[in-house]
N, CA, C and O of each residue as an XYZ file, in Angstrom:
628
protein
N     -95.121     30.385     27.948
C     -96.304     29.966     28.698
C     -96.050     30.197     30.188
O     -95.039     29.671     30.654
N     -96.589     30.689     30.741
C     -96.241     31.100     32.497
C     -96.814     29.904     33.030
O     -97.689     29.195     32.533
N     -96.068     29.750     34.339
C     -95.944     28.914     35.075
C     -97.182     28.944     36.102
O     -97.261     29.994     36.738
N     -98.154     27.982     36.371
C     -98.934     28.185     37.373
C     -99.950     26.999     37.528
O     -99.980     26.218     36.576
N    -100.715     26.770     38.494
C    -101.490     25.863     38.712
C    -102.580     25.539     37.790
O    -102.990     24.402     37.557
N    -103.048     26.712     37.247
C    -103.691     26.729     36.273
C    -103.225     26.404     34.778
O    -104.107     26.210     33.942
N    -102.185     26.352     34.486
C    -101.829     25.757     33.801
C    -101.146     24.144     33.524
O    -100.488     23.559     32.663
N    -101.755     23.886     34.814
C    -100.831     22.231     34.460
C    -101.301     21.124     33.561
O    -102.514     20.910     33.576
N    -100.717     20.550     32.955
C    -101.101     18.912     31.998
C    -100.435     18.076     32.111
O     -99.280     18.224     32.512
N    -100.937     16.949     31.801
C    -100.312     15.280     32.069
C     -99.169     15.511     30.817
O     -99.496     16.024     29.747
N     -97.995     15.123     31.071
C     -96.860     15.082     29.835
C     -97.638     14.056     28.698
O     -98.478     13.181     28.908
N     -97.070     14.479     27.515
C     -97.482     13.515     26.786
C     -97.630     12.096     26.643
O     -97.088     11.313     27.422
N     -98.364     11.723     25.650
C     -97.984     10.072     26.222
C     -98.702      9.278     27.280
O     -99.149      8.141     27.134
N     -98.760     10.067     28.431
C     -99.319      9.509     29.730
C    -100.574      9.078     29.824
O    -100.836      8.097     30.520
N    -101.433      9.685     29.202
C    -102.926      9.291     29.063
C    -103.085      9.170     28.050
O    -102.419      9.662     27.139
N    -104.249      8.308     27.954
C    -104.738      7.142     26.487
C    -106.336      7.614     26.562
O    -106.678      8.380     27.463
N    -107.125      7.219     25.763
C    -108.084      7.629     25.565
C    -108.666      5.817     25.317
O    -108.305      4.918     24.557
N    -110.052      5.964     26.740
C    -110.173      4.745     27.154
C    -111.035      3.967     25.626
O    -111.726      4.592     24.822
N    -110.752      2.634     25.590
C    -111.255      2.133     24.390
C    -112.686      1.469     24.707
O    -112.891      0.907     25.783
N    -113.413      1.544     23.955
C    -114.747      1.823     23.476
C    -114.951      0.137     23.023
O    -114.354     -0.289     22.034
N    -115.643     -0.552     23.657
C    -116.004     -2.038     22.827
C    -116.976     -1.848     22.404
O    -117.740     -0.883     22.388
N    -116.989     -3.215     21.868
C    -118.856     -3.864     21.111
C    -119.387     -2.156     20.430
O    -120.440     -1.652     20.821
N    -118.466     -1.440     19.388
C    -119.010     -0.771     18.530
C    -118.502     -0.657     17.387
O    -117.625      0.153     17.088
N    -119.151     -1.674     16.466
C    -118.986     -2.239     15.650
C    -117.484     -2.598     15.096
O    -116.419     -2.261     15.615
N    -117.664     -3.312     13.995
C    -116.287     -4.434     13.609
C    -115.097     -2.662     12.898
O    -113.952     -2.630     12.445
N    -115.805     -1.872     13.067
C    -114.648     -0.718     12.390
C    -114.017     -0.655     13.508
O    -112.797     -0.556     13.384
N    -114.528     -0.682     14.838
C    -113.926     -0.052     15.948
C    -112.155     -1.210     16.446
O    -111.278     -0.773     17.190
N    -112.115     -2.670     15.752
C    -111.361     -3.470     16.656
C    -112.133     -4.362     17.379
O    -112.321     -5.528     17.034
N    -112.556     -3.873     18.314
C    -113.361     -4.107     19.213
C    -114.317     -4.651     19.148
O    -114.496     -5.087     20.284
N    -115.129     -4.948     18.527
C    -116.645     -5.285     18.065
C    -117.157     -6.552     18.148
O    -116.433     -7.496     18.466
N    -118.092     -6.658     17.948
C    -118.871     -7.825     17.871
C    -119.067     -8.567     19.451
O    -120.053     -8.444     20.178
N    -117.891     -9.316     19.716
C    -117.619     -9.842     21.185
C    -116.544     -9.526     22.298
O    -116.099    -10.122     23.279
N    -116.294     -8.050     21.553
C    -115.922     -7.283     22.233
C    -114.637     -7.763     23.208
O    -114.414     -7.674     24.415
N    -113.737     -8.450     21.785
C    -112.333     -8.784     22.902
C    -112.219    -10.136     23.792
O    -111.200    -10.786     24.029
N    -113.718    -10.406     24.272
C    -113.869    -11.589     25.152
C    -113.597    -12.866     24.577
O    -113.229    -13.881     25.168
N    -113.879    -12.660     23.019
C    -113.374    -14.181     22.855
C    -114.974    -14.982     22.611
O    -115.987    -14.361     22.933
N    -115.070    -16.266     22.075
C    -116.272    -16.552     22.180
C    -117.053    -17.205     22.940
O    -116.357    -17.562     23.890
N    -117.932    -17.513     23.056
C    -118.044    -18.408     24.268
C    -117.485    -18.603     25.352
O    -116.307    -18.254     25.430
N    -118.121    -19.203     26.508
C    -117.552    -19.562     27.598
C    -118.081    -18.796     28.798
O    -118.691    -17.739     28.637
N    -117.781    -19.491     30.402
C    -117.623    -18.364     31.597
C    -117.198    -16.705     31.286
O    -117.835    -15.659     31.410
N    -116.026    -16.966     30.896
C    -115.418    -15.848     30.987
C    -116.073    -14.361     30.174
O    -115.784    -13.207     30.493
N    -116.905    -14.733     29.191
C    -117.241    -13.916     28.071
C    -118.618    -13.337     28.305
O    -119.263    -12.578     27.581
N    -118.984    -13.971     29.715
C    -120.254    -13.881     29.959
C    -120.125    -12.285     31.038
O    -119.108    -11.913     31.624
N    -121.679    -11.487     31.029
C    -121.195    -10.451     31.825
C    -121.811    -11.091     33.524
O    -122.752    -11.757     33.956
N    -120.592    -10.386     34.046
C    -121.139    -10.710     35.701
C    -120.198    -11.467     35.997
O    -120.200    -11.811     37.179
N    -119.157    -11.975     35.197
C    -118.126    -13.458     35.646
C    -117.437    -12.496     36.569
O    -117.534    -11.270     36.526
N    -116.586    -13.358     37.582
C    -115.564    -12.826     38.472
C    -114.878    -13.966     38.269
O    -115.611    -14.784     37.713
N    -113.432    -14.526     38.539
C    -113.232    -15.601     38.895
C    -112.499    -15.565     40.785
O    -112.066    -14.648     41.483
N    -112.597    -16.374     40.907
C    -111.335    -16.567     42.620
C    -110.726    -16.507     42.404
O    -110.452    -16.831     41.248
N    -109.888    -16.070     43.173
C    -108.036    -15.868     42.812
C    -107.585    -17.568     43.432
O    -108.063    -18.202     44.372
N    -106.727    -17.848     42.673
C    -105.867    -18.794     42.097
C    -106.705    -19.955     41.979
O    -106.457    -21.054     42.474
N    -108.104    -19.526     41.027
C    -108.744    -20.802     40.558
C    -108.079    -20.918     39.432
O    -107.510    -19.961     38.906
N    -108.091    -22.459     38.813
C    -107.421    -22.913     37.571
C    -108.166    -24.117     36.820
O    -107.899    -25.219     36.339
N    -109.418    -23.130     37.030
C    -110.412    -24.406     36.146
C    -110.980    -25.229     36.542
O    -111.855    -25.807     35.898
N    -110.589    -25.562     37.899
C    -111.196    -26.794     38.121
C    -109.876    -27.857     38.486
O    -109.890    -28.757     39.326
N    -108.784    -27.476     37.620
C    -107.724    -28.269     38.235
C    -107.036    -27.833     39.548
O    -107.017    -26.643     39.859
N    -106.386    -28.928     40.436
C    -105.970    -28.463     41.685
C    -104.798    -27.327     41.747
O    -103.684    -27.250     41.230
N    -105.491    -26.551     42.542
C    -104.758    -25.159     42.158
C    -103.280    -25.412     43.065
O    -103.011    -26.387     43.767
N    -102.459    -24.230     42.804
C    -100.814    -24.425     43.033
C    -100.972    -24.345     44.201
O    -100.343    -25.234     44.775
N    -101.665    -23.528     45.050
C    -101.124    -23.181     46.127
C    -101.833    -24.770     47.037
O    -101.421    -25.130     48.140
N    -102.802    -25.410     46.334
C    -102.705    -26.355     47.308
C    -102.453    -27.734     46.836
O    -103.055    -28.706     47.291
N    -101.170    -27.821     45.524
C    -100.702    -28.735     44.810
C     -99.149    -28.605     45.565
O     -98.411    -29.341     44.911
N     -98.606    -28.157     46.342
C     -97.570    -27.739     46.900
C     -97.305    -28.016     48.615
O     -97.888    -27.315     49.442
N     -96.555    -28.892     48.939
C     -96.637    -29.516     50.667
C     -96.340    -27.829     51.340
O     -95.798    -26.736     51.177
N     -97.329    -28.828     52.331
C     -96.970    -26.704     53.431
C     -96.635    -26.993     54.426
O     -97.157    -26.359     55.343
N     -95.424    -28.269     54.876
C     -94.580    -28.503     55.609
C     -93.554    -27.636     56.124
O     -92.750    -27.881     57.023
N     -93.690    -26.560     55.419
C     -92.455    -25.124     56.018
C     -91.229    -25.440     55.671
O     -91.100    -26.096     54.637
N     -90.117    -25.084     56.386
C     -89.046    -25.270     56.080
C     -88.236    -24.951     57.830
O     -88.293    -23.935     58.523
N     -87.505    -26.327     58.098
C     -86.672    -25.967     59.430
C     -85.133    -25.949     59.151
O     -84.613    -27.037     58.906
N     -84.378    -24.871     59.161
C     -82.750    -25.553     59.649
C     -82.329    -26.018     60.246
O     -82.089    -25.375     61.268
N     -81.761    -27.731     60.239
C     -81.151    -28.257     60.594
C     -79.627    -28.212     61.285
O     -78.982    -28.806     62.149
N     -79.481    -27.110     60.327
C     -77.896    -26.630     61.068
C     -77.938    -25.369     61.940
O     -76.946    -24.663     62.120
N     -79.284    -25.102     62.531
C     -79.211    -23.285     63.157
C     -78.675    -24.258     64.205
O     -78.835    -25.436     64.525
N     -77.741    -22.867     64.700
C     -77.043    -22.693     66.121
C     -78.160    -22.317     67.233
O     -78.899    -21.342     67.096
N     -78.211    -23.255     68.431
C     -79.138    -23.186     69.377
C     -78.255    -22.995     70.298
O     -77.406    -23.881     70.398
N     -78.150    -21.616     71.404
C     -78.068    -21.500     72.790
C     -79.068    -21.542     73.818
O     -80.276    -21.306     73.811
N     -78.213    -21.922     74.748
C     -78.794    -21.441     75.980
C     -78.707    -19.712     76.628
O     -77.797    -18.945     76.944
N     -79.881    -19.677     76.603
C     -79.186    -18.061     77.576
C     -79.403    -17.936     78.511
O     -80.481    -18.342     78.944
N     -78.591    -17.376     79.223
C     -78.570    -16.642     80.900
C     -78.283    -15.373     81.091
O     -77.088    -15.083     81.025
N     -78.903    -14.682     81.270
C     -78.906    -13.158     82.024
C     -77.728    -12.641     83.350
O     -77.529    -13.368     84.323
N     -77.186    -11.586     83.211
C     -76.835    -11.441     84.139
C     -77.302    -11.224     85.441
O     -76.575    -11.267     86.433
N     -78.969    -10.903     85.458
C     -79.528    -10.819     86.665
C     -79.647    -12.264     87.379
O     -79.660    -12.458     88.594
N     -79.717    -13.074     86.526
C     -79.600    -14.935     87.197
C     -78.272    -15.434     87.800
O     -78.079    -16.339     88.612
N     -77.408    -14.600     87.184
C     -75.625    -14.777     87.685
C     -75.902    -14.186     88.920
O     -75.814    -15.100     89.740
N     -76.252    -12.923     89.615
C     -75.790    -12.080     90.361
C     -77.143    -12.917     91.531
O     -76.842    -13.042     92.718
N     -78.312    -13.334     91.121
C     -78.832    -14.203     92.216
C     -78.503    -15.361     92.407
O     -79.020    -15.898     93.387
N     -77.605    -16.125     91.625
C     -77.541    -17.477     92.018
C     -76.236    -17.598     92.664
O     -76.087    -18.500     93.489
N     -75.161    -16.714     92.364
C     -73.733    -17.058     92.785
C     -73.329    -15.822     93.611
O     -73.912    -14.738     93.629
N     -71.989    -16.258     94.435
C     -71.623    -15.310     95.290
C     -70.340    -14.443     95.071
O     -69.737    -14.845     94.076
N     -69.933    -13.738     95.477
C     -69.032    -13.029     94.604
C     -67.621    -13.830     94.762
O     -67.491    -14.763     95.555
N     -66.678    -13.400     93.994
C     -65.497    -14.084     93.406
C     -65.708    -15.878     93.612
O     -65.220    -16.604     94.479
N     -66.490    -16.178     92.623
C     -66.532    -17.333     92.558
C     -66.587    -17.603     91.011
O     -67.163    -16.896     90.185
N     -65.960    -18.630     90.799
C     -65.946    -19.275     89.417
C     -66.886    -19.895     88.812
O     -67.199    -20.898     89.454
N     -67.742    -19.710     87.471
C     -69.163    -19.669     86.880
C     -68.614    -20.302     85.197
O     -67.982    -19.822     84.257
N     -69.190    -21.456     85.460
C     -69.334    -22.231     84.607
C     -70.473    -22.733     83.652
O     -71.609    -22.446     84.028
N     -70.379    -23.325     82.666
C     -71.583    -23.941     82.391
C     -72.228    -25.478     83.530
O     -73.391    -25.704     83.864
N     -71.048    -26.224     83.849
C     -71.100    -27.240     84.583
C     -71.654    -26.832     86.199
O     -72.414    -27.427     86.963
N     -70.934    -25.598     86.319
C     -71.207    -25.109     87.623
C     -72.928    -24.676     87.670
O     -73.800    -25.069     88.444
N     -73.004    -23.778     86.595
C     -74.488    -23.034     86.721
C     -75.402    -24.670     86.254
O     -76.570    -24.597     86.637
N     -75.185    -25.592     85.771
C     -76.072    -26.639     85.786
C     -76.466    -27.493     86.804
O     -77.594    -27.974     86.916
N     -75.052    -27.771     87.918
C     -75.375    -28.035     89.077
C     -76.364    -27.107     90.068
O     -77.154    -27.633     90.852
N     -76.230    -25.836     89.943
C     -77.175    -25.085     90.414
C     -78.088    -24.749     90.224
O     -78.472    -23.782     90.881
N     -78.959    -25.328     89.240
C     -80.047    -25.490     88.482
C     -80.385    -24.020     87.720
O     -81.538    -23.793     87.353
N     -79.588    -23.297     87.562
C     -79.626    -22.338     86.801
C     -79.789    -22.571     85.356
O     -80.616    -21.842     84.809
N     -79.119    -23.513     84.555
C     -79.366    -23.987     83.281
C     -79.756    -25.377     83.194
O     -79.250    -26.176     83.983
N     -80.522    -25.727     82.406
C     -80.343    -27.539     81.806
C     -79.488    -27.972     81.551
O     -78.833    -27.107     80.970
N     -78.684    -29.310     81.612
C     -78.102    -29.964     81.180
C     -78.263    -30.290     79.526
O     -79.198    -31.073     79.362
N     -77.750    -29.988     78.528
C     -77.347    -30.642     77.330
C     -76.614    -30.396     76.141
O     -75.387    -30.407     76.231
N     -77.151    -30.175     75.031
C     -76.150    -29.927     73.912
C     -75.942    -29.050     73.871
O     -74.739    -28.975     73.623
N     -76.558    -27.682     74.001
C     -76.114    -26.337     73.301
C     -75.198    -25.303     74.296
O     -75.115    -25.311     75.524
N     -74.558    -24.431     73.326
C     -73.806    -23.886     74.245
C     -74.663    -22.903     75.028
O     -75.887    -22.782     74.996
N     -73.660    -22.149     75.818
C     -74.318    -21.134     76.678
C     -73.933    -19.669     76.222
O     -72.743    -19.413     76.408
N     -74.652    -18.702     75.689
C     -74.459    -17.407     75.364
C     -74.963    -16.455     77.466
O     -75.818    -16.846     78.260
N     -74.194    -15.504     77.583
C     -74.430    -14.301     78.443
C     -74.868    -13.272     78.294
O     -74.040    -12.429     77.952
N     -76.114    -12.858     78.432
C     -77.139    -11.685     78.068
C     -77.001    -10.594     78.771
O     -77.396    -10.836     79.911
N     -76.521     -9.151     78.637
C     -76.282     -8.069     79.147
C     -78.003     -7.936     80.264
O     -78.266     -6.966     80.975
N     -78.630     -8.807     80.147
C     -80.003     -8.216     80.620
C     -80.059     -8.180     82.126
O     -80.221     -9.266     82.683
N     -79.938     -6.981     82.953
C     -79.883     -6.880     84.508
C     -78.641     -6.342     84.592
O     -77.892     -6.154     83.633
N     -78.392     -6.066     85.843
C     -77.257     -5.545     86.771
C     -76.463     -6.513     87.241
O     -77.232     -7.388     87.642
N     -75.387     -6.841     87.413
C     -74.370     -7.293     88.540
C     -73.341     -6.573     89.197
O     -72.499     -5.987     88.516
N     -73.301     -6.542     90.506
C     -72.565     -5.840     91.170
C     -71.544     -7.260     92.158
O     -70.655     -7.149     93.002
N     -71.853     -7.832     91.873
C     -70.481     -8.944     92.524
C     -69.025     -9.329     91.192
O     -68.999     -9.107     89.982
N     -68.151     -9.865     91.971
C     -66.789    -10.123     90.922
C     -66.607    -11.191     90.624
O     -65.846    -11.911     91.272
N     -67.341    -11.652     89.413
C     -67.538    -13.316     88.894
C     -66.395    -13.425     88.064
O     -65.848    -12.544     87.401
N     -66.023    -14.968     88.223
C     -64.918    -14.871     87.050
C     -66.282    -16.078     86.189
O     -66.563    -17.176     86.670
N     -67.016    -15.435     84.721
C     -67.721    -16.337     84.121
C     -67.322    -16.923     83.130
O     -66.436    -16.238     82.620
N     -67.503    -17.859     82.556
C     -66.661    -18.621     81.521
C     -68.157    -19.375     80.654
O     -68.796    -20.387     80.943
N     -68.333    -18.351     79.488
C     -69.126    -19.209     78.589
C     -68.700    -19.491     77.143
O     -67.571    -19.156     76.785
N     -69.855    -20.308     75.984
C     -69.355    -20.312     74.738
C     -69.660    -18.484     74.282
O     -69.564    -18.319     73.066
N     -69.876    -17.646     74.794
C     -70.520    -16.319     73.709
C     -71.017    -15.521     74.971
O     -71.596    -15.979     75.956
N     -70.527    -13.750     74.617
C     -71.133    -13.220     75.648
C     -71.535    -11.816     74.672
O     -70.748    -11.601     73.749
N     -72.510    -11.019     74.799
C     -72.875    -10.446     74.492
C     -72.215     -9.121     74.623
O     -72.070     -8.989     75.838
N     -71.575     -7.712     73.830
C     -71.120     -7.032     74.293
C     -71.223     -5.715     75.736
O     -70.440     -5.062     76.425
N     -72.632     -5.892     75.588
C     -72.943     -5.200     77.357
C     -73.043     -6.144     78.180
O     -73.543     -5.538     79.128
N     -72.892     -7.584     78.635
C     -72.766     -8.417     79.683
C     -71.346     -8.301     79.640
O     -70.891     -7.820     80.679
N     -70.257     -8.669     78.521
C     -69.178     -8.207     78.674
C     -68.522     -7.296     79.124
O     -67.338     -7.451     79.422
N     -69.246     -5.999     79.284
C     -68.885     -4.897     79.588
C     -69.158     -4.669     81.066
O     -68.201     -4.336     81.765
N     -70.526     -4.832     81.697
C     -71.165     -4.969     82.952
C     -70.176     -6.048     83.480
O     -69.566     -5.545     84.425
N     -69.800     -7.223     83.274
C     -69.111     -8.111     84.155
C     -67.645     -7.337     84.850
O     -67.480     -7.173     86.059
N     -66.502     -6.855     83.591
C     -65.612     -6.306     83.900
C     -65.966     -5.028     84.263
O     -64.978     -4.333     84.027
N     -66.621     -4.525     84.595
C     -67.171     -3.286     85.256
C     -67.054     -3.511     86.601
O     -66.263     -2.841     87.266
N     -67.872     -4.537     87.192
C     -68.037     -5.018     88.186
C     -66.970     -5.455     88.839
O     -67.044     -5.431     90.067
N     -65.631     -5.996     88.162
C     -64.334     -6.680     88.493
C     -64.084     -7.716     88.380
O     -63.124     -8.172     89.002
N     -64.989     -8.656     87.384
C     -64.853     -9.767     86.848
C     -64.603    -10.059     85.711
O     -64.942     -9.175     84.924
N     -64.031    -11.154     85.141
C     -63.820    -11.460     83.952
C     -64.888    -12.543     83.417
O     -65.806    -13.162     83.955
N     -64.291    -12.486     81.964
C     -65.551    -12.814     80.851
C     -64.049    -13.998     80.090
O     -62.973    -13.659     79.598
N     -64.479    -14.996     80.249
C     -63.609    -16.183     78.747
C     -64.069    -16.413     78.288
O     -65.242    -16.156     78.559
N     -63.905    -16.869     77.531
C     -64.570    -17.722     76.397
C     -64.514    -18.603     76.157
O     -63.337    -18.766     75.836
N     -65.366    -20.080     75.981
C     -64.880    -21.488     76.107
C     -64.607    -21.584     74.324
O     -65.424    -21.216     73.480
N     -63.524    -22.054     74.104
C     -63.737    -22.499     72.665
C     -63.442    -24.236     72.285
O     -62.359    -24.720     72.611
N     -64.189    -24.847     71.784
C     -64.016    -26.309     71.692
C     -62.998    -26.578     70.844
O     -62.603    -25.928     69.877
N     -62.562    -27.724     71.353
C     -61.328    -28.467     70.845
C     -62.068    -28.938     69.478
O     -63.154    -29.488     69.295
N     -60.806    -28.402     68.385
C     -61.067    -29.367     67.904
C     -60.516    -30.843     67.298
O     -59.296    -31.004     67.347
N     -60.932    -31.394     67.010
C     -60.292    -33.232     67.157
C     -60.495    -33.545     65.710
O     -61.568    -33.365     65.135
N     -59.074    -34.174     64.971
C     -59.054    -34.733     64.126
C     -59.553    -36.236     64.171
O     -59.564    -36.861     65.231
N     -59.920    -36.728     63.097
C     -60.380    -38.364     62.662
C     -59.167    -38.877     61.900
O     -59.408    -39.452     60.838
N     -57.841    -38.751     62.300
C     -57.173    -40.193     61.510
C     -56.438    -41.070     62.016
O     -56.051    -42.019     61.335
């Protein structure tokens, strides 16, 4: 058989030959045609809503939609390096305590991450919990160093 556009067909199998209701009880099909007897549903013209259930309260609004928060996500603070290079002067020591006195950050629980975002051209020595690898890179570029605070940790006995 040669190969060509004109010759193409669906592989076997693939297509069905659509079934035929309500003609007569030889066909399967017949009489009520599959629908079943009585009722909404059997009637022509029915649609139903999506996720109606009769009349009983449907799932999606039998279910609280309070969301879901983690309690344990890790929350920083961030600071940019363009906020370092306006707030402080060069070779000076940059803290979290320090940049809070300078109203650069809030005071409270979370640590402080360093965001590659901006330029610095002064020689900070900065000291946070987390620095990002291009603020890391931009700081010692510049001639400053990058630490890292890591918390103690403290036994209970």
């Amino acid at each position: 058989m040669a190969i060509g556009l004109n010759n193409l067909h669906a592989p076997a199998g693939s297509t069905h030959k659509k079934k035929r209701v309500g003609r007569g009880p030889g066909s399967g099909l017949g009489k009520t045609a599959g629908r079943g007897n009585k009722g909404q549903k059997s009637r022509s013209g029915y649609s139903s809503k999506i996720g109606f259930e009769g009349g009983q309260m449907p799932l999606q609004r039998r279910l609280p939609k309070r969301g879901f928060t983690n309690i344990f996500k890790k929350l920083w603070t961030e600071v940019s390096l363009e906020t370092l290079e306006r707030s402080f002067a060069a070779n000076e020591d940059v803290t979290p305590d320090v940049m809070h006195t300078r109203g650069v950050i809030a005071k409270g629980k979370r640590d402080v991450v360093v965001l590659g975002t901006g330029e610095i051209t002064k020689a900070l020595r900065v000291s946070a919990h987390r620095f990002t690898k291009s603020a890391r890179a931009k700081i010692e570029q510049a001639g400053g160093t990058a630490t890292l605070i890591t918390k103690a940790v403290t036994s209970d006995e």
